[in-house]
N, C-alpha and C positions, 0 to 999 in steps of 0.2 A: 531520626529513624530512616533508612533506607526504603526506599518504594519498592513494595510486595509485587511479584510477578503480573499479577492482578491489575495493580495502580498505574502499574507502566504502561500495559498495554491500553487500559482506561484513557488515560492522557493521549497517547497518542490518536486514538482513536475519535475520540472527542475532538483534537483540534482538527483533524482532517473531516469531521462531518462540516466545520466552520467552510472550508472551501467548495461545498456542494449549492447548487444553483438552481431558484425555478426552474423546469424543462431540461436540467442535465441527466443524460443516460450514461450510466456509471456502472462500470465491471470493479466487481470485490473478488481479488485473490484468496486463495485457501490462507487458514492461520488468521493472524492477526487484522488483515483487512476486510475479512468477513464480518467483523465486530461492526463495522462504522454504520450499518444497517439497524443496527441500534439507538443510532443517536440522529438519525438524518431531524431536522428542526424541527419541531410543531408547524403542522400550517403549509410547509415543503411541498412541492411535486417533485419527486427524483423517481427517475425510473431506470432499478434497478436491474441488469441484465448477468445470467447467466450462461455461458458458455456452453452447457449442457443443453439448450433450446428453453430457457427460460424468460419470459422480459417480464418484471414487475413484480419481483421479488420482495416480501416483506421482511420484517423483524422474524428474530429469532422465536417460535411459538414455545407456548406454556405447556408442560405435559399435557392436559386436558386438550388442547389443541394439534398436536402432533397426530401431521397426515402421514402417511409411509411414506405417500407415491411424491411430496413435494422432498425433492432434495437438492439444493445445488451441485457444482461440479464438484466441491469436495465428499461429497455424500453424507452432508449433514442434512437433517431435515429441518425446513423453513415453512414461511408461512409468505400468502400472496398478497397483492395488494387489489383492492375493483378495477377493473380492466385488464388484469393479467390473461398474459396471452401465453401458450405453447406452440415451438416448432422443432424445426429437426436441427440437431449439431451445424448440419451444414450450412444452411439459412445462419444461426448464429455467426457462425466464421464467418458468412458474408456481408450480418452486419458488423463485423469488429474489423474485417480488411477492407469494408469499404470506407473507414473511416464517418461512422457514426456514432461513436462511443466519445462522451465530452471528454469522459476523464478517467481512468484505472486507477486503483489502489494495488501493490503488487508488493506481496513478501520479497524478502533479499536473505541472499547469503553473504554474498560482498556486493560493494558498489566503487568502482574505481574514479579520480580523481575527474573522470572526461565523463561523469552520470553512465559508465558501462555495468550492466548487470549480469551478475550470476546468480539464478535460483533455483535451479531446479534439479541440480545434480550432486551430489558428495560424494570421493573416490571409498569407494567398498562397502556403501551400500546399494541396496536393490536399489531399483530403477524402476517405479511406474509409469513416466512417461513423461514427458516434456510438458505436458498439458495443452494451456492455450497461451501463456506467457509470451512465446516468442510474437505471436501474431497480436496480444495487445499491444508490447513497446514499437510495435511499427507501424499499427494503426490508429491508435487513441490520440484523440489531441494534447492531451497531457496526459504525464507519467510519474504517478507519485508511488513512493516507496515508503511503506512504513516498516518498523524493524525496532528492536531495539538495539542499542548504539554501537554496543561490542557483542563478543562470546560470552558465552558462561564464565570464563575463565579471563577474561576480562581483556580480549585480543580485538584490536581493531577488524569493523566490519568496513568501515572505510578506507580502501586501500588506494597506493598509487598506483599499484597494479593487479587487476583480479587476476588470481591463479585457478578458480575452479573453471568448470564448463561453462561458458556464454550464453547467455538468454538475447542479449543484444548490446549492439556497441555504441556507446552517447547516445544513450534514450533518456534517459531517468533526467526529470528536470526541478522535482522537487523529495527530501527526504522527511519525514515526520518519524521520530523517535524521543525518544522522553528526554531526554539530554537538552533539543532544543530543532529548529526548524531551519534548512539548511537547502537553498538556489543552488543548479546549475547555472553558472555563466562564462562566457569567453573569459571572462578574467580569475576563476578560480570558482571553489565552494565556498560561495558566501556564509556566513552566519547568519541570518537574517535574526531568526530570535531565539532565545534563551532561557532555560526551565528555571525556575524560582532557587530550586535548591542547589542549582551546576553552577560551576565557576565557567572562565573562558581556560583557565590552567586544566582543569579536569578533561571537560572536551576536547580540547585540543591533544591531551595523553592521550585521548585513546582514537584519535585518529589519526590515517598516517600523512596523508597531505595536510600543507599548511590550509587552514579554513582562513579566509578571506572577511575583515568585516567592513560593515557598511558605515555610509559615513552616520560618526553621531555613535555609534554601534549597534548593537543586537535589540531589540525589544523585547522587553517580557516574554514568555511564553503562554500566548493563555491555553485552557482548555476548552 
């Protein structure tokens, strides 16, 4: 049976809680990387930061819990964690360009062969605003993408060349999508590992550069 919009994004979200660290301060993009706040480990310190002047962001609350006044930059309502702190936009963008953020999670629309990112833009619709995206790919010490693999319609999101608007150029160093988990490297997009149900024939259709494997090959994917 094909994996429900639900499971995909579950999966991906789950393995990228796996790469969060005691003491890591972690920005969650709008859409699907605001999930991983869900799953950060039992036991964890990750200190979740918001663009909007938030630091210490928790899990998604229960109706019974839902504050108005806590929202992140997408304007969902959250919930905090003990010691959360409030400041202004600006104070934010200066801890995300002073490079204090370990790590970003960041939706995509394409992601080109060199880890270059487009997300924030589609020709003929409105335009809310760039966000903060430009300023995490250029500050964060790593830059993961989560996404799922193709379109709806089943068109590579991995191209050899992005055609929409730019968010940034060779940023993206890692991608998690249900398909399978996928390095930037000087020598190509690695395969690193690989979803239970994907073949290497399937991923590879639906990406446009050749993926790269490691020696030995891909490893499991877990979640």
């Amino acid at each position: 049976m094909p994996l429900t919009e639900e499971k995909k994004r579950e999966r991906i979200v789950k393995r990228i809680a796996r790469e969060l660290r005691d003491g890591f301060y972690v920005n969650l993009g709008i859409g699907i990387p605001t999930l991983v706040a869900n799953y950060v480990p039992k036991g964890m310190e990750v200190i979740l930061q918001s663009e909007n002047g938030m630091l210490g962001v928790g899990p998604y609350p229960l109706d019974s819990e839902v504050d108005p006044d806590l929202i992140n930059a997408g304007k969902e309502t959250i919930s905090e964690i003990p010691g959360c702190s409030y400041f202004s936009s600006a104070d934010s963008f200066g801890m995300i360009r002073g490079g204090h953020i370990d790590l970003t999670v960041l939706g995509a629309l394409q992601v080109d062969e060199k880890g270059t990112l487009a997300n924030w833009a589609v020709p003929g619709k409105m335009l809310k605003g760039m966000g903060g995206a430009m300023d995490l790919v250029a500050g964060a010490k790593r830059v993961f993408v989560a996404m799922e693999h193709a379109t709806k319609d089943g068109k590579p999101k991995i191209l050899k060349k992005c055609s929409l608007l730019l968010t940034g150029v060779a940023v993206v160093d890692h991608i998690v999508a249900e398909l399978g988990v996928m390095d930037f490297t000087p020598d190509g997009i690695v395969l690193k590992e690989l979803a239970p149900d994907a073949t290497l024939e399937h991923i590879q259709a639906v990406t446009e550069p050749k993926l790269t494997l490691p020696l030995g090959g891909p490893v499991p994917m877990l979640g």
